[in-house]
C-alpha positions as CSV (number, residue, x, y, z in Angstrom):
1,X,-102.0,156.9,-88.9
2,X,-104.6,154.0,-88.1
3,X,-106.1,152.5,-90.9
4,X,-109.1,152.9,-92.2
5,X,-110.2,149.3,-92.1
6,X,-109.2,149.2,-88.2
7,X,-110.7,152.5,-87.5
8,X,-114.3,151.9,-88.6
9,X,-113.9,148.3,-86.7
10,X,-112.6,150.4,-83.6
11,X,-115.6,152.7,-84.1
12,X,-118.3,150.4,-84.4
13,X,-116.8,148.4,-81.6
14,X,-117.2,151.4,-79.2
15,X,-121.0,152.0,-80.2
16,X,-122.1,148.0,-79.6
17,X,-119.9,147.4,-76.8
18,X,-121.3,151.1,-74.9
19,X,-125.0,150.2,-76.6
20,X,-125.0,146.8,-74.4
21,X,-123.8,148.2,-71.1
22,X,-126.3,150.5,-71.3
23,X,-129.1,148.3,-71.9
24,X,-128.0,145.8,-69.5
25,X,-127.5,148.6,-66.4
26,X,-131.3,149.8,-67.7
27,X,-132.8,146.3,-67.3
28,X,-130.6,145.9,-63.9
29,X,-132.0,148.7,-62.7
30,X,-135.7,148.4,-63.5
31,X,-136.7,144.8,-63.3
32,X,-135.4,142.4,-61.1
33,X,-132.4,140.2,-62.0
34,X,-130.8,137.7,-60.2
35,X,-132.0,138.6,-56.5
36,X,-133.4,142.1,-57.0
37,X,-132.6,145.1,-58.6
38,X,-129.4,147.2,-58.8
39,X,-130.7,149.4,-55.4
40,X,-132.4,146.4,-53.7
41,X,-129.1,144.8,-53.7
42,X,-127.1,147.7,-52.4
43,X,-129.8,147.4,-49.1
44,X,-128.2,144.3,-48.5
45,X,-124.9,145.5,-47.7
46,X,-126.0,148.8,-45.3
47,X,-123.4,151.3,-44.5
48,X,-122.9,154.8,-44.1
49,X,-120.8,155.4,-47.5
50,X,-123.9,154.6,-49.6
51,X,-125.2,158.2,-50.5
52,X,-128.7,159.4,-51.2
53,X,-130.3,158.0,-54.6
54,X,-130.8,161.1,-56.5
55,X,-127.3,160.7,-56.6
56,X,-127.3,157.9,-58.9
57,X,-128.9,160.2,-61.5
58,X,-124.9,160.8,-62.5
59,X,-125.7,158.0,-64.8
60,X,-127.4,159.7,-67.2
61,X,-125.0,162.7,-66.9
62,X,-122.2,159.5,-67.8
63,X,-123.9,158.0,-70.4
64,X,-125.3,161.4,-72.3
65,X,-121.5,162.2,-72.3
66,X,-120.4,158.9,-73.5
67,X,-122.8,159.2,-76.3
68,X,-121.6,162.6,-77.4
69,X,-118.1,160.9,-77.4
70,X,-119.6,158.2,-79.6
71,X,-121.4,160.9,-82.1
72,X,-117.6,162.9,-82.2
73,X,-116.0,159.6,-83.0
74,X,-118.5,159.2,-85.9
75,X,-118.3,162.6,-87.5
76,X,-116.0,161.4,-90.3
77,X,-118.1,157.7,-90.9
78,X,-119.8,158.8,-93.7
79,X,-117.5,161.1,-95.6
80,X,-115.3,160.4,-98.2
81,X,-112.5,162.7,-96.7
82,X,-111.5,160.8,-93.5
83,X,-110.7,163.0,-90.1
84,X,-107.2,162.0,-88.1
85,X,-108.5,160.6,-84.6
86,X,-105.2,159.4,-82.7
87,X,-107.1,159.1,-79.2
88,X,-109.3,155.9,-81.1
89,X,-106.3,154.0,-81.1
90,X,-105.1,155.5,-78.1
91,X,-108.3,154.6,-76.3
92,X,-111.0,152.2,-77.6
93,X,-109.1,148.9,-76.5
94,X,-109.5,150.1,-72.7
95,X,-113.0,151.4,-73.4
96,X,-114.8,148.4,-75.0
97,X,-112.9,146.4,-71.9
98,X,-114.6,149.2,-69.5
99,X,-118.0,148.2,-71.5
100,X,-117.7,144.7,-70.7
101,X,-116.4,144.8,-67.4
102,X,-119.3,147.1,-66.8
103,X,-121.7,143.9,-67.7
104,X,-120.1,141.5,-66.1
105,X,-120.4,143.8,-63.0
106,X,-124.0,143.9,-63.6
107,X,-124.3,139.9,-63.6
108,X,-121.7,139.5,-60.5
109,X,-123.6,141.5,-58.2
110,X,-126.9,141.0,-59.2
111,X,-126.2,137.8,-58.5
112,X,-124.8,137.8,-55.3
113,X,-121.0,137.3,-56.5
114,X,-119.8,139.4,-54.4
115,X,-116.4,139.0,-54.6
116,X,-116.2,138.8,-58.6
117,X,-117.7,141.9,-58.6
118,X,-115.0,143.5,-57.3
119,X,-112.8,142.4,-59.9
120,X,-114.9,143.5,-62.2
121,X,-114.8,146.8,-60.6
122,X,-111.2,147.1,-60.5
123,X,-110.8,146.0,-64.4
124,X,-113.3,149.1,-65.2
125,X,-111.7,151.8,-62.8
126,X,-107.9,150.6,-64.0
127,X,-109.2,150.7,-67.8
128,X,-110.0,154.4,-67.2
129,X,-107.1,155.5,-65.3
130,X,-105.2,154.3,-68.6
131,X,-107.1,155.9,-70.3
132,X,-107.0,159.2,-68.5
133,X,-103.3,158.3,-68.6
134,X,-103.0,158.0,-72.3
135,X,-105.1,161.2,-73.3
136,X,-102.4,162.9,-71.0
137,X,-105.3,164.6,-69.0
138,X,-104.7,168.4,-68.4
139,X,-101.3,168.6,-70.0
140,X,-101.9,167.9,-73.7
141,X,-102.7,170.3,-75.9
142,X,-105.7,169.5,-77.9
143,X,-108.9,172.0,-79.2
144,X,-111.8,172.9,-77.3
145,X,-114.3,170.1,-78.9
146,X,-111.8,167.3,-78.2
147,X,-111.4,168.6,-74.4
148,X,-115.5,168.5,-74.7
149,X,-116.2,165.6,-76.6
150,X,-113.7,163.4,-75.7
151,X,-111.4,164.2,-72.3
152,X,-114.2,165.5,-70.3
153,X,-116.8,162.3,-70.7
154,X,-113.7,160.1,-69.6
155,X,-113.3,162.7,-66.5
156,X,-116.7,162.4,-65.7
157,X,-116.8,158.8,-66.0
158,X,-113.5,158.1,-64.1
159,X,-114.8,160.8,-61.2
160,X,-117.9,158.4,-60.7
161,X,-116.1,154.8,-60.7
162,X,-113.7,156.2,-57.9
163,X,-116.6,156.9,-55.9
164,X,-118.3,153.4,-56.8
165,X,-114.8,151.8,-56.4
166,X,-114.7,152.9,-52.5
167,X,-118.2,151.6,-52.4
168,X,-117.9,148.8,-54.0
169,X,-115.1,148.2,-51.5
170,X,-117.0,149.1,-48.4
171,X,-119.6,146.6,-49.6
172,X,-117.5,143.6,-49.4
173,X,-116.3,144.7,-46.3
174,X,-119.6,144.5,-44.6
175,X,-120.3,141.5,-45.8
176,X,-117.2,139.8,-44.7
177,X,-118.8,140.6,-41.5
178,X,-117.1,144.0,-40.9
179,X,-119.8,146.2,-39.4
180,X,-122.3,148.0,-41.0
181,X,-123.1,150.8,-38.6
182,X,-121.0,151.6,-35.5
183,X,-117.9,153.0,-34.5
184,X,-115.4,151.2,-36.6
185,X,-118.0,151.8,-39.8
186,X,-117.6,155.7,-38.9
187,X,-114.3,155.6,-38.9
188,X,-113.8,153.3,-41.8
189,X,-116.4,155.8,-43.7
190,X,-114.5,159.1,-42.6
191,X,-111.5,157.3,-43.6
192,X,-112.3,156.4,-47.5
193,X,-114.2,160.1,-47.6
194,X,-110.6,161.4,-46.8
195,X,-109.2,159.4,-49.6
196,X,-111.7,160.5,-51.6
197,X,-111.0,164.5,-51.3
198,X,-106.9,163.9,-51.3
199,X,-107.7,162.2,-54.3
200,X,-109.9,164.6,-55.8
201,X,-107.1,167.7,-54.5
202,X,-104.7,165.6,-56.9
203,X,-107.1,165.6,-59.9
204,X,-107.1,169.1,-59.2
205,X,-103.7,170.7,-58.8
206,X,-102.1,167.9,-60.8
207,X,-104.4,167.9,-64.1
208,X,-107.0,171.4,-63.0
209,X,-109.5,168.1,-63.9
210,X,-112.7,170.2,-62.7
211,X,-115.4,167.8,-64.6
212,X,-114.0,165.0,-62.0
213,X,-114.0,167.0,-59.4
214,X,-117.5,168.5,-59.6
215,X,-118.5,164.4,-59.7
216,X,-116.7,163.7,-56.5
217,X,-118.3,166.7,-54.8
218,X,-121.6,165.6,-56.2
219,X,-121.3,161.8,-54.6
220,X,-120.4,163.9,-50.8
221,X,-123.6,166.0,-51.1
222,X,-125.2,162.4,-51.7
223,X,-123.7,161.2,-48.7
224,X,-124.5,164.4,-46.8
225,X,-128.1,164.0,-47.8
226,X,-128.3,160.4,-47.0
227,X,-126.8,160.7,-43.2
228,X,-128.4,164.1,-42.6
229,X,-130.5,163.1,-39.5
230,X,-128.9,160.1,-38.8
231,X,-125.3,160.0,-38.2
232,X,-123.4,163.2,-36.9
233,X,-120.1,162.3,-37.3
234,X,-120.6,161.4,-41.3
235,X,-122.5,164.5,-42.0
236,X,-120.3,166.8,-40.5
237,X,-117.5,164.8,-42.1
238,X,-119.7,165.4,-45.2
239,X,-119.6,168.9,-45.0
240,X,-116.0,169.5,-44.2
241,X,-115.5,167.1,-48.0
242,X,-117.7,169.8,-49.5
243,X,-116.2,172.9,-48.3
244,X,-112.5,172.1,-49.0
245,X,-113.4,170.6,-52.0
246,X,-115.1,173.7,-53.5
247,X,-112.4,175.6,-52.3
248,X,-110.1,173.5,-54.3
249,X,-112.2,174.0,-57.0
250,X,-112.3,178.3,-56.7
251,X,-108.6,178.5,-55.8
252,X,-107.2,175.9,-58.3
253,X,-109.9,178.4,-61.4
254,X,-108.4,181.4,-58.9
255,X,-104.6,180.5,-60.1
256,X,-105.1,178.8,-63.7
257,X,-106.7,182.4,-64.6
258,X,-104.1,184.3,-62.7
């Protein structure tokens, strides 16, 4: 049982370490900091994994999410009859250290650190793989507001940092001097979209993880949309991504109801 002392510190933790990122990745993204803004800076490093920029409207999906997380963590704060939470133990370590790797992504790439933003990128995917990990994601048993409240934000959120991961990735690689457009940036780009649906067919038959796999399928349409016009071989690449993905989707709903 985690004390109550550690659990209100745990708590409170997660609401100022989530209420920062979130101010910080607003500011990025509206005014300019270091050498532009957060999309300005993604120019810089062209290439055809980028996808269109209604898809970065995930964010609010993330962070609404996040926030009902924070409100279900809450619900006992100011009662007298405390509520047993095991996943805050479990999990607020590796979330306030997804917070501020978050904000120190911000700084490395709005900056032009490049290469540190990578790390930072790898600290905030690994923190919520562990996470996932430690929830136990698709085999625990738990009730139908902790699935909602608590496993599916993390899904959501880890389904999203894949995606930026591989573009994160694919960033420093074009500016290492790989090329941006091109053959070997087509097949570098059908490659990582490959990952990504193998990937996302794991989430799938491994943990029936839908929320992360609606994400991923979200982030191909935005690629779709963004090469439609302009690169055959990446939208039809696109497509094919979409299809078998939503066919994971039905068949893996087909044989959990079955």
């Amino acid at each position: 049982m985690i004390e109550d002392k550690k659990k209100f510190t745990l708590q409170v933790l997660n609401l100022l370490t989530l209420i920062i990122t979130v101010i910080i990745n607003y500011v990025a993204a509206s005014v300019p900091l270091g050498i532009g803004n957060t999309g300005e800076i993604s120019d810089l490093y062209p290439n055809l994994f980028v996808p269109a920029g209604i898809t970065f409207s995930i964010w609010a999906v993330i962070y609404t999410f996040l926030g009902i997380f924070l409100v279900y963590q809450f619900r006992d704060f100011f009662k007298d009859q405390k509520v047993e939470m095991p996943f805050l133990e479990k999990i607020s370590y590796l979330f306030i250290l997804s917070n501020i790797a978050n904000s120190f992504w911000i700084f490395f790439w709005h900056y032009g650190l490049i290469y540190l933003s990578i790390i930072a990128m790898i600290v905030i995917v690994l923190s919520l793989i562990w996470i996932y990990l430690r929830l136990d994601f698709g085999k625990s048993q738990v009730t139908k507001k902790e699935k909602w409240y608590v496993y599916t934000p993390f899904s959501i959120y880890l389904g999203w940092i894949t995606v930026a991961t591989i573009a994160n990735v694919t960033a420093v690689l074009v500016s290492a001097g790989v090329g941006s457009f091109g053959l070997l940036a087509e097949i570098l780009t059908v490659l990582v979209i490959s990952v990504a649906v193998i990937i996302t067919f794991a989430m799938l038959f491994l943990r029936k993880d839908y929320a992360y796999s609606i994400v991923v399928l979200w982030a191909v349409l935005g690629i779709f949309l963004k090469q439609l016009g302009f690169n055959l071989t990446i939208t039809i690449t696109a497509i094919i991504a979409l299809i078998l993905i939503a066919a994971g989707i039905v068949f893996t709903v087909y044989r959990t109801k079955k």
